[in-house]
C-alpha positions in Angstrom: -54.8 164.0 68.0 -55.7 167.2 66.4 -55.2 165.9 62.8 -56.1 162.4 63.2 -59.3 162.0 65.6 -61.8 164.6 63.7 -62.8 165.4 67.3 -63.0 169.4 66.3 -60.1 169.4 68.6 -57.7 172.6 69.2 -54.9 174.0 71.3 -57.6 174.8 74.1 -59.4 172.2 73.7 -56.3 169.3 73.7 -55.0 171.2 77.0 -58.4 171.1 78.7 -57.5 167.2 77.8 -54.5 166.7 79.1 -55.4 168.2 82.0 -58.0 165.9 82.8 -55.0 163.3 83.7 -53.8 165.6 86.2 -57.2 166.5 88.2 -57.4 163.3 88.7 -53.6 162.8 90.1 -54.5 165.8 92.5 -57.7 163.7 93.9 -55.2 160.3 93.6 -52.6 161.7 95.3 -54.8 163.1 97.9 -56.8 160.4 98.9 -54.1 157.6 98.3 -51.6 159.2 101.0 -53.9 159.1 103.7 -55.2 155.5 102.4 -51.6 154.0 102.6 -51.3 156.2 106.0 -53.8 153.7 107.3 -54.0 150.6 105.0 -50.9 150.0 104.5 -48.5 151.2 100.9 -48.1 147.9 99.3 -51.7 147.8 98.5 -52.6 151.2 97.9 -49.5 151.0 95.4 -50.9 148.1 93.6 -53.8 149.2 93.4 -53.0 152.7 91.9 -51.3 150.3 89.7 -53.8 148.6 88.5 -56.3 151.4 88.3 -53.6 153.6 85.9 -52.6 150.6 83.7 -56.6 149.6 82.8 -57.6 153.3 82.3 -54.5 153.9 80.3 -55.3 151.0 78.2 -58.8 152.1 77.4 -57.8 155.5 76.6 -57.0 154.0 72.9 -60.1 152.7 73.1 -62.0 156.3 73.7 -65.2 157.2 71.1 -64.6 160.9 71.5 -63.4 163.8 73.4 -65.5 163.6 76.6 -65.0 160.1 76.9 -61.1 160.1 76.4 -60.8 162.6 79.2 -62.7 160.6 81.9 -60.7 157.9 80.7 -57.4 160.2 81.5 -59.2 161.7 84.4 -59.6 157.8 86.3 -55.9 157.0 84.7 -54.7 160.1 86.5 -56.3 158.6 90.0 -53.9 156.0 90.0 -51.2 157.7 88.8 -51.6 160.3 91.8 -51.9 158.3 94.3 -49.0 155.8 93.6 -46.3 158.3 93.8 -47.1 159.3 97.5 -47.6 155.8 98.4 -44.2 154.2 96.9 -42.1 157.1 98.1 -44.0 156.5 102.0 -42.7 152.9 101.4 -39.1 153.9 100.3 -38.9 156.6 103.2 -39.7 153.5 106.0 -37.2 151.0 103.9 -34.1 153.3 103.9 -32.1 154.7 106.3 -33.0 158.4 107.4 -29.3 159.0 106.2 -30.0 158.0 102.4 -33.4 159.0 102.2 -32.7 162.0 99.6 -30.3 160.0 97.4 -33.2 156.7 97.1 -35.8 158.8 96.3 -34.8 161.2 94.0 -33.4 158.2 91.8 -36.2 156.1 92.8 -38.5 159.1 90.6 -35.8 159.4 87.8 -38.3 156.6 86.7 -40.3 159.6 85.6 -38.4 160.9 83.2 -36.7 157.2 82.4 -40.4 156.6 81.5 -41.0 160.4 79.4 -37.6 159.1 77.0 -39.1 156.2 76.3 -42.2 157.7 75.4 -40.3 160.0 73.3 -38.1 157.4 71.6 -41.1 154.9 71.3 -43.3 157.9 69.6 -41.3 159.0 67.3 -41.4 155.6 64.9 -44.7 154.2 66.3 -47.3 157.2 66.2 -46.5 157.8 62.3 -47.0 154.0 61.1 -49.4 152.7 64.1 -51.4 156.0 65.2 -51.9 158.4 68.3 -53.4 155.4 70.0 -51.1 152.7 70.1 -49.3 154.9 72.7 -51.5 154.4 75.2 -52.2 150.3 74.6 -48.1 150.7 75.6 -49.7 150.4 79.4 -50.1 147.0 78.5 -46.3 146.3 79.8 -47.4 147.8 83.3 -50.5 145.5 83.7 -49.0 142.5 82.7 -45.1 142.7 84.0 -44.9 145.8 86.6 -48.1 144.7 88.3 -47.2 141.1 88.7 -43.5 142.1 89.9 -45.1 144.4 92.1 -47.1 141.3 93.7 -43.8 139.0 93.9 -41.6 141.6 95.7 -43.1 144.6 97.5 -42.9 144.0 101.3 -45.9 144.3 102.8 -45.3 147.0 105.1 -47.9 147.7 108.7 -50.2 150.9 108.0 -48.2 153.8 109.9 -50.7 153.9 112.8 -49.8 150.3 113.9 -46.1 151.0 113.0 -46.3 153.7 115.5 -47.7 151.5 118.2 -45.0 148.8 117.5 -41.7 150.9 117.7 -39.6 150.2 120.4 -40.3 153.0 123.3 -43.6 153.7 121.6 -46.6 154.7 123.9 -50.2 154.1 123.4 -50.6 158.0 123.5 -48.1 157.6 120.8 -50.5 155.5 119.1 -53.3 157.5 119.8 -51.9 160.4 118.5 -51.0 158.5 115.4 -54.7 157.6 114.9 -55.8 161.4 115.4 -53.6 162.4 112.6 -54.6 163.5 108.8 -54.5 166.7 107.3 -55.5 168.5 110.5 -52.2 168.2 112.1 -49.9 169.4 109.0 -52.0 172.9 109.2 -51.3 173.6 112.7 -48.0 174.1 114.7 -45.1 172.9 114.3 -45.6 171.7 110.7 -48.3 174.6 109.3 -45.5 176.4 107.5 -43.6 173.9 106.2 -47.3 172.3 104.6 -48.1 175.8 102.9 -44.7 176.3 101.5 -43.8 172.8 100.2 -47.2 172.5 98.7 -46.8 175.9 96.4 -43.4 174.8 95.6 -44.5 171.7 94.6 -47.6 173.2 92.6 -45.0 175.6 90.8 -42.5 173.1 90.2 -45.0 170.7 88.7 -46.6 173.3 86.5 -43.2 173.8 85.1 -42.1 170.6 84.4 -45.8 168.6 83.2 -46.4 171.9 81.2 -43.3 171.3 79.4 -44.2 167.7 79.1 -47.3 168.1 77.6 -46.8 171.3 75.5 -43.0 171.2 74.5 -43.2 169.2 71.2 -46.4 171.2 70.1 -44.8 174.6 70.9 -41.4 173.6 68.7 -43.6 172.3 66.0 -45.3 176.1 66.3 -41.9 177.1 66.0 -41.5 175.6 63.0 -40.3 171.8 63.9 -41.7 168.7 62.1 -43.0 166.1 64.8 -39.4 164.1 65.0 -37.6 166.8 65.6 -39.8 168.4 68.4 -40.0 164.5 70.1 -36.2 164.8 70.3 -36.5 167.7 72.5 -38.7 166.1 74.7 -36.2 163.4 74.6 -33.5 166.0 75.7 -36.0 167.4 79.0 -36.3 163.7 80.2 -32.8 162.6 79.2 -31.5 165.6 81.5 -34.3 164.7 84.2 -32.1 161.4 84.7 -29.1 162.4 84.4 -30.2 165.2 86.7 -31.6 162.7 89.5 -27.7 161.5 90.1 -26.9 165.2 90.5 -29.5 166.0 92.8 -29.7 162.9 94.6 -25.6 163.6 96.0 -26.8 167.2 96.1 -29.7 166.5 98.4 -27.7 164.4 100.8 -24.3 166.7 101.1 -26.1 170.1 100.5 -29.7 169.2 102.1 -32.8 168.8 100.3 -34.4 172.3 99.9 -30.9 174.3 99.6 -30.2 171.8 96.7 -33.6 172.2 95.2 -33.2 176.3 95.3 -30.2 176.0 93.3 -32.1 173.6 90.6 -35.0 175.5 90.7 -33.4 178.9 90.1 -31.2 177.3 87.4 -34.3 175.7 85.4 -35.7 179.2 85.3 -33.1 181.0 83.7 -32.7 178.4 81.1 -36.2 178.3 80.4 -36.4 182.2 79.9 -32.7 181.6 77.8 -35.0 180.4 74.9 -36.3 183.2 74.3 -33.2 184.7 73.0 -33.7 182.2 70.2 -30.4 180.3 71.1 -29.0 178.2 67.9 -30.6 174.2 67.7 -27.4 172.6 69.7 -27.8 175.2 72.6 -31.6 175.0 72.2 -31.0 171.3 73.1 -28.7 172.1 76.3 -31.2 174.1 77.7 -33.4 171.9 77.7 -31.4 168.9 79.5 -30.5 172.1 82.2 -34.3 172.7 82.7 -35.2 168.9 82.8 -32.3 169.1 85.5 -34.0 171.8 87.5 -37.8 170.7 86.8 -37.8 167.2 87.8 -34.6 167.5 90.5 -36.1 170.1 92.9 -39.7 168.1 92.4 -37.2 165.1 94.0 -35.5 166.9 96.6 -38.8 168.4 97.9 -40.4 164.8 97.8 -37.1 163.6 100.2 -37.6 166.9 102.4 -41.3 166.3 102.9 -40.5 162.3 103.6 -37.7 163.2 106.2 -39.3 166.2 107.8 -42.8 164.4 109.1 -43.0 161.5 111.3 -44.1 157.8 110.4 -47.4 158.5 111.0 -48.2 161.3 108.9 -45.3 160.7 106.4 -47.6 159.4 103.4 -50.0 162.6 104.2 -47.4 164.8 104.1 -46.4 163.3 100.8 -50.1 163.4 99.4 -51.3 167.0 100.5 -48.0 168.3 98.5 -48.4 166.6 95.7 -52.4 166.9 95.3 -51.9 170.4 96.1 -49.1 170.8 93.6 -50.7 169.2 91.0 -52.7 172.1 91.0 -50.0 173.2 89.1 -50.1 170.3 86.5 -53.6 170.5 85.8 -53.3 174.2 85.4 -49.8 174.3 83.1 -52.1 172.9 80.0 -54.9 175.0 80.4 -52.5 177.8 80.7 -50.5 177.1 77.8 -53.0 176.1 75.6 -54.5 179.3 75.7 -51.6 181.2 75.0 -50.8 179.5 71.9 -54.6 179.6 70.8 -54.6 183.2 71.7 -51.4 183.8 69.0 -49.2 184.4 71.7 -46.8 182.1 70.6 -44.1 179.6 72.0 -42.0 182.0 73.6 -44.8 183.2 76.1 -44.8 179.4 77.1 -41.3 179.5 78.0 -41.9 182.5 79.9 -44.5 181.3 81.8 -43.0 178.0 83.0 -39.7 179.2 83.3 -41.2 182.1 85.6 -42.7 179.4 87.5 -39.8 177.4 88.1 -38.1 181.1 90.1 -41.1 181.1 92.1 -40.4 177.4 93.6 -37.2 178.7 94.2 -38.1 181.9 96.2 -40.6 179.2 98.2 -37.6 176.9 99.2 -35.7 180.2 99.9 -38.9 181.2 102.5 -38.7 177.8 104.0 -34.8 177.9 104.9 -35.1 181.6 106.1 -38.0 180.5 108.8 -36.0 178.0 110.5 -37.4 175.0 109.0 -33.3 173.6 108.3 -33.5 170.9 110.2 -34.8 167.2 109.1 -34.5 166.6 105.8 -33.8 170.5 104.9 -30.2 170.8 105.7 -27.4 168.8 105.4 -28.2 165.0 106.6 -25.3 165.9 109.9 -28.0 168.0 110.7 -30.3 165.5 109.8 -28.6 162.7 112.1 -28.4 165.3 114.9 
């Protein structure tokens, strides 16, 4: 996009782009929990669905630079507020017992999605152009919606949910209906809010800053377009291989212990690159700090979904990761101007790999206060 639009674009510039897509994820993801809190997930996920796919489409479509990102900025809507809402769903279809291992592999569809970017990119961008990845959204409109409309379950808004449980009392339900923001910033679940919303911000400024930036800081270092794809390729690859990992972690280990021990790992491989490893070990490193990235963003996802109840489970979800993407729009911004400023590559590395320490101290925080019990420590504790 910098060579091929004539858009004046540059490294500030593109970043202030990319992060357009990720505002609008914090607003999706803020609004859409609360939405399938009351309406119900199956159609707040379709409809974040539908939203991302057309927006995504018409990206390709953009005249210039201010148009693309309100483009991104609506596609990012929908994106941010379907992850909140399908991992609400997940967390009432599972038992309490499995919840870590569904949804952390239920999200290594992330990174699933991030390789086949890569691999798709690397032959059709030269021959078709920078915009036939985005007309790729296509496939989500016209298979992924439609599948989405055969076989979600229609599942009652949590408020009703609450109401209907066996044992349930209309204060119960009452108290359901007062919930929202208001009652995850006050006692018993105020700590818990703060710290898994700045561990999801720093986690998720780690891993979408390395998403967006990592091919154009290896081609900085040097790289030609292919080669710095295939180490994108090699962040998402270890992202899924990474979700089985975490996902057995999460259940024998608990959630947030796991996810200090990815975390902490991600950002000592991140800050290995700066000792400018050889290519093989270059490549390593990154499938460790996919690993650590996208895993603790998982395991904090399954600790936030098993440590609220029903009724303030897809809030929960959505104020940590509208919050945390914070983080995500800010990782562009942020690394964009260091390479404009001539700082180079390596101060990228250092900055998201710093990041990625800084979840881990948070998760750390969380344990020492006493907050080991649902979905935090092991899932005996859990059961008990």
């Amino acid at each position: 996009m910098l060579e091929d639009t004539g858009w004046g674009l540059d490294n500030a510039s593109l970043g202030l782009m990319g992060s357009m897509a990720f505002v609008g994820m914090m607003i999706g993801a803020l609004l859409a929990g609360r939405m399938a809190d009351s309406w119900g997930r199956r159609r707040t996920i379709l409809a974040c669905a539908v939203t991302f796919s057309i927006f995504t489409i018409l990206c390709a479509f953009a005249p210039s630079a201010w148009v693309f990102g309100v483009f991104r900025l609506l596609a990012g809507i929908g994106l941010g507020g379907l992850v909140p809402s399908a991992n609400a769903m997940v967390a009432e279809l599972v038992p309490e017992r499995w919840r870590s291992s569904i949804a952390t592999l239920m999200m290594s569809g992330v990174p699933i999605g991030g390789s086949l970017a890569a691999l798709i990119g690397i032959p059709l961008i030269p021959s078709l152009g920078w915009q036939s990845m985005f007309l790729v959204a296509v496939l989500a409109l016209v298979i992924v919606v439609p599948m989405g409309l055969a076989y979600l379950p229609e599942t009652l808004p949590s408020e009703a949910a609450d109401r209907e449980r066996p044992g349930a009392s209309p204060a119960t339900g009452g108290a359901a209906k007062a919930g929202g923001f208001s009652l995850l910033l006050r006692d018993p679940f105020l700590l818990a809010s703060i710290m898994f919303a700045l561990a999801t911000l720093a986690t998720l400024f780690a891993w979408y800053g390395l998403g967006t930036w990592l091919p154009r800081a290896m081609e900085a270092q040097g790289y030609d377009l292919g080669s710095a794809l295939t180490f994108s390729l090699s962040l998402n690859v270890g992202a899924v291989l990474g979700s089985i990992v975490t996902a057995w972690a999460g259940d024998r280990f608990g959630a947030v212990r796991s996810g200090v021990i990815a975390a902490a790992l991600a950002g000592v491989a991140l800050l290995g690159l700066l000792l400018s490893p050889p290519v093989w070990l270059v490549y390593v490193i990154l499938m460790v700090a996919g690993v650590g990235t996208h895993g603790t963003q998982c395991l904090i996802i399954a600790a936030v979904a098993n440590h609220y109840p029903g009724h303030l489970r897809g809030t929960a979800l959505g104020w940590a990761l509208g919050v945390g993407r914070l983080g995500a729009v800010t990782a562009p911004l942020v690394a964009g101007f260091l390479l404009n400023g001539g700082f180079g590559a390596g101060s990228i590395f250092v900055a998201f790999g710093v990041a990625a320490l800084v979840a881990a101290v948070l998760l750390v925080v969380i344990i020492a206060q006493g907050n080991g019990g649902r979905g935090i420590g092991s899932h005996q504790a859990t059961a008990s």
